[in-house]
Structure formats: structure tokens, C-alpha cells
C-alpha positions as CSV (number, residue, x, y, z in Angstrom):
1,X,0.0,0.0,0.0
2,X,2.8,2.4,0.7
3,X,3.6,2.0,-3.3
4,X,0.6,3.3,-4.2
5,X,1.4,6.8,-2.2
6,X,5.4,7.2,-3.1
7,X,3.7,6.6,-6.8
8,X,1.1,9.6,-6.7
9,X,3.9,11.7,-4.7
10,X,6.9,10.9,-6.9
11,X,7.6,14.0,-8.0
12,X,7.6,15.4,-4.0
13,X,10.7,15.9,-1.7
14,X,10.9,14.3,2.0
15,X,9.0,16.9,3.5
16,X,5.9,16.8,1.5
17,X,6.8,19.9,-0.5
18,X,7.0,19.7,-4.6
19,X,10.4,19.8,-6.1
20,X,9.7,21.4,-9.3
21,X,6.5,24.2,-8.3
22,X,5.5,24.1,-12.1
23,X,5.7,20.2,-12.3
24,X,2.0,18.8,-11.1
25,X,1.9,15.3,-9.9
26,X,0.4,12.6,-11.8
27,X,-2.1,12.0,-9.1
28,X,-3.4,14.8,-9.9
29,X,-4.3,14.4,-13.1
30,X,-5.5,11.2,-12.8
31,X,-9.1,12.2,-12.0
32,X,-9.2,14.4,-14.3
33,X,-8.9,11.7,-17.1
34,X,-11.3,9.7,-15.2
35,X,-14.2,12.8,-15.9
36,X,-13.1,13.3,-19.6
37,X,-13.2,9.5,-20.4
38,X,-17.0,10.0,-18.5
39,X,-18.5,12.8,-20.8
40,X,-16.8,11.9,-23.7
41,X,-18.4,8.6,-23.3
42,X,-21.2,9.8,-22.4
43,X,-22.3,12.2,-25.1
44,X,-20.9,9.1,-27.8
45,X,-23.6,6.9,-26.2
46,X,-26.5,9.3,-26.6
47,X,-25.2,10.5,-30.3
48,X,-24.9,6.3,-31.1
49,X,-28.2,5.7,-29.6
50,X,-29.7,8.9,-31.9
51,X,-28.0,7.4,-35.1
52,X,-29.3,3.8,-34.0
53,X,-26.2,2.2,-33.5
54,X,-27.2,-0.2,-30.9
55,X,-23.6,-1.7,-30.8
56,X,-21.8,1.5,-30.3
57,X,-23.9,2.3,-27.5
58,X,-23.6,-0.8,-25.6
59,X,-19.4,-0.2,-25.9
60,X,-20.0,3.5,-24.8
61,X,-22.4,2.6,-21.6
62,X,-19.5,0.4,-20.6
63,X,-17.0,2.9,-21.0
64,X,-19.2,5.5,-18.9
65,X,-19.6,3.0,-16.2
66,X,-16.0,1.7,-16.3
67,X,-15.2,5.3,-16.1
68,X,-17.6,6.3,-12.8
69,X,-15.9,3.2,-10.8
70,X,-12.3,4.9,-11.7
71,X,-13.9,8.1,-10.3
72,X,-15.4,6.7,-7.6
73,X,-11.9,4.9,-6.9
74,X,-9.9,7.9,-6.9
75,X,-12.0,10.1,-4.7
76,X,-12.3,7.0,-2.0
77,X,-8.4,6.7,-2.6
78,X,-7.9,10.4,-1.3
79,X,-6.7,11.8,-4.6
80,X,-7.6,15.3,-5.6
């Protein structure tokens, strides 16, 4: 478990504080990614389902709901 924090802080000093200011941490973006995946998903599923390409829609209802467990991971997790 310690892994998973030295891996979201790698870009940190021992005390906590970042080495580079203008260098961001990847934890940080990580949720971010998370919420694009979701409405880009999303708004493919309902543009699929207006078109009537059942297919495409199934694959884009599994990417939204793929992409809410990530977010709900990451917020339980403690990242940003």
C-alpha cells in the first residue's frame, strides 16, 4: 500500500513539498482523465443511440460505467 502513495507523490521531496512548483503530480491528473473519459463517453452513447447504433452504445455505456468506478476509486483513494 505504501507503493501506491510514493507513486502519486513521486515528483515530491521528503517533507511533502513539490520539487519542481510548475511540475504537477500525476495523481493529480488522474481524476481528471477519469471525468473526460465520462463525458466523452457519455455524449458518444446518446449521439450512437440517436444514429441507432445499438452496438456503439452498448461499448459507450461500458465505458461510462468503467469510467464512474475509476472516479469513484480515486475520490475514495484520497486523490484530488
Amino acid at each position: 500500500m505504501r507503493t501506491r502513495w510514493v507513486w502519486r507523490d513521486r515528483c515530491r521531496g521528503r517533507d511533502g513539498a513539490p520539487d519542481d512548483p510548475g511540475r504537477v503530480a500525476w495523481g493529480q491528473w488522474e481524476p481528471a482523465a477519469y471525468w473526460l473519459l465520462y463525458v466523452v463517453a457519455f455524449l458518444a452513447a446518446l449521439l450512437h443511440w440517436r444514429a441507432g447504433n445499438d452496438e456503439l452504445v452498448v461499448v459507450c455505456v461500458v465505458a461510462v460505467l468503467v469510467s464512474v468506478r475509476f472516479i469513484m476509486r480515486t475520490h475514495r483513494g484520497g486523490a484530488v
